[in-house]
N, C-alpha and C positions, 0 to 999 in steps of 0.2 A: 232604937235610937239611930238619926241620920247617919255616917258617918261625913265627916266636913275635913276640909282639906283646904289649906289655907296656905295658898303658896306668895311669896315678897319679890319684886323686884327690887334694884337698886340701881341706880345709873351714875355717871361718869359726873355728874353733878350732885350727885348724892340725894335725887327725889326715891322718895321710895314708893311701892304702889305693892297694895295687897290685893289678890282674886280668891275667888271662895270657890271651889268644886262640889257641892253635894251629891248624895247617891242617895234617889228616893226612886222605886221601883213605879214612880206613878209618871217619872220623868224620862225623859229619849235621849238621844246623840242630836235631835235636831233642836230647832230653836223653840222654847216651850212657858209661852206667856205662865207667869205664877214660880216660875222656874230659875229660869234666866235673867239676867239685870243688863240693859243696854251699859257702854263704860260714856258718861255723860263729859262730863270734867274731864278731859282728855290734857295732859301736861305736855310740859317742850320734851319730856323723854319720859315714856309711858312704855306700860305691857295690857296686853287683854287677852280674853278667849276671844278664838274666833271659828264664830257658825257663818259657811258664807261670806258674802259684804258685812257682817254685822259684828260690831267689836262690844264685848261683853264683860263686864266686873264681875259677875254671878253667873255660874253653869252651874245645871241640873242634867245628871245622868241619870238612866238606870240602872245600871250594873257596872264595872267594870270585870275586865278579860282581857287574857296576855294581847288581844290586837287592837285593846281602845289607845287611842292615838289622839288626842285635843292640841291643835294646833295652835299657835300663841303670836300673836302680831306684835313688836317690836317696833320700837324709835326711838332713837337718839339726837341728839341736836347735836353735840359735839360729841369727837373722835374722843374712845376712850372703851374702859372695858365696862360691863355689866355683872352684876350678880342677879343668879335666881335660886332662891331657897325654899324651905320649908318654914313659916313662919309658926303653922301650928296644926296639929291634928286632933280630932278630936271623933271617938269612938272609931276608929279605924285599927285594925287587926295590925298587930305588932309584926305579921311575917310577910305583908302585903312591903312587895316592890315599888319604889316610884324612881324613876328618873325623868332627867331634863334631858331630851334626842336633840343633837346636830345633826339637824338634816345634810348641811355643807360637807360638813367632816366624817359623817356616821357614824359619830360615838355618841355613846350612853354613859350620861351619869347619875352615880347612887345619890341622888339627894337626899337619902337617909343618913348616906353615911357622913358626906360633908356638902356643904354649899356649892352652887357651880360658879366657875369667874372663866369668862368667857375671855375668847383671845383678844386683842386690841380690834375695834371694831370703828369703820369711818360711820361718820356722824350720815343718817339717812334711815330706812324704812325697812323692818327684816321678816316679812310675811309668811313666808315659808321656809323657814331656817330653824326654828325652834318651836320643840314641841315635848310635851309632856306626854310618859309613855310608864307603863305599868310592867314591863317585861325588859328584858336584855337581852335578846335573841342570839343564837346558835345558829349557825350553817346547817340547813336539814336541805336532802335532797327533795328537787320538787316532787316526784313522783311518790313520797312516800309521807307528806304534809298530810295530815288529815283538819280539815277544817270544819270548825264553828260554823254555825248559822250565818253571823256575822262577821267572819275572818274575811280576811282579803290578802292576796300575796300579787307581786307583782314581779314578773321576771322575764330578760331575755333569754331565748333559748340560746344553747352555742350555735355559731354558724349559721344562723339566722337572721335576717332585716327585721326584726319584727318586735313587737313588744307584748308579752300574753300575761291576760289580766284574770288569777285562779280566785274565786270567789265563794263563801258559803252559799249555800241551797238558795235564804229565806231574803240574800240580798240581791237588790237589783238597784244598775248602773244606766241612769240616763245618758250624763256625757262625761268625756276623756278631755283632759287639759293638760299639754303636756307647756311647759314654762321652763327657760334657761335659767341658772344663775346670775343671771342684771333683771329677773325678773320679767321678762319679754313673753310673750307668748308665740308659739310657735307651730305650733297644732292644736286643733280641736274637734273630735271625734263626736258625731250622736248614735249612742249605741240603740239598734233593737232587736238584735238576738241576744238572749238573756239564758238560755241553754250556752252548756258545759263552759268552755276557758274562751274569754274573749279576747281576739287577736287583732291588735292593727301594725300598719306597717310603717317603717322606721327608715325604710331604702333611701327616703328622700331626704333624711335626717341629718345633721353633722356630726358625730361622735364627740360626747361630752357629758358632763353630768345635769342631770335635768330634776324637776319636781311634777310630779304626777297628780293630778288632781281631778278628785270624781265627785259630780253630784248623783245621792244614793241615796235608798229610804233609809236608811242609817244616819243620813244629816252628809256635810262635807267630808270627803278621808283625803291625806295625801302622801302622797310617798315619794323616796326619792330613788332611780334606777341612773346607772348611767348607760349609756348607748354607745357601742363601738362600731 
């Protein structure tokens, strides 16, 4: 049996909006006609998956693991706060983690345990702010991370200009999006060394917190680093 994962929006207007996650091993992280459902009916304050440009009512995975990360597009029309819960599960392992990630804030929450209500939020578009995450991560030093096929970690060294991008084996990273807080874009890198930790440099950068974004055969990932 699939397991299905049925998470609810709620907005500041009180529209509600339901997305469906499945996990069918015949399914990817990327975008997978039979799979995935475009989000058509799109409301004045809406939530979706998002692959890419593509904002979605229905994801199909195949697996999850402590580094699956589904990113979630956000809009509000009017200032005010949101809820995102757990609407319903179904065949899904009683000891499996789920939380809602602030990317802005870097906190995790147990959506198991209780509902998220997010801080008061201005009425506008939150693409890379919130995301659905299967883990609750711990500080582990880098040199001692062993990663998944699929893992991906993202870190500045100390003392460093630089931004180094540690990777499973079996992935590979076309290009690097690094994007401010107002959503701006600010750099963009095309990688093509694909051997060991991919470095780029940050010298010219402003010190601040930023959202990292990579297209991969894994589908989109992103993460948030800040840069001193």
């Amino acid at each position: 049996m699939r397991p299905k994962f049925r998470f609810g929006f709620d907005s500041p207007s009180v529209i509600h909006r339901q997305l469906l996650l499945t996990i069918d091993p015949n399914a990817s992280s990327a975008f997978d006609r039979g799979f995935d459902g475009y989000q058509y009916d799109t409301q004045t304050d809406d939530m979706s998956f998002k692959i890419g440009s593509k904002s979605l009512n229905i994801q199909g995975i195949d697996q999850i693991s402590q580094s699956t990360i589904l990113p979630l597009n956000v809009k509000i029309g009017t200032t005010g706060v949101i809820t995102i819960k757990i609407d319903e599960l179904e065949n899904v392992d009683p000891t499996q983690g789920i939380y809602l990630k602030d990317g802005l804030n870097n906190t995790y929450h147990d959506l198991r345990a209780s509902d998220y209500t997010s801080p008061q939020l201005w009425a506008g578009n939150y693409n890379d702010r919130f995301f659905i995450v299967f883990d609750d991560p711990t500080t582990l030093s880098n040199d001692d991370v062993v990663l998944n096929e699929d893992d991906l970690i993202i870190y500045t060294p100390q003392g460093m200009h630089s931004l180094n991008i540690k990777k499973g084996v079996e992935m590979t990273i076309d290009s690097i999006t690094l994007t401010n807080m107002l959503g701006q874009q600010v750099k963009t890198w095309t990688v093509s060394d694909q051997n060991g930790i991919i470095t780029v440099p940050t010298d010219q950068i402003a010190s601040g917190n930023y959202i990292v974004s990579m297209e991969t055969n894994y589908g989109a990932q992103s993460r948030k680093v800040i840069i001193q």
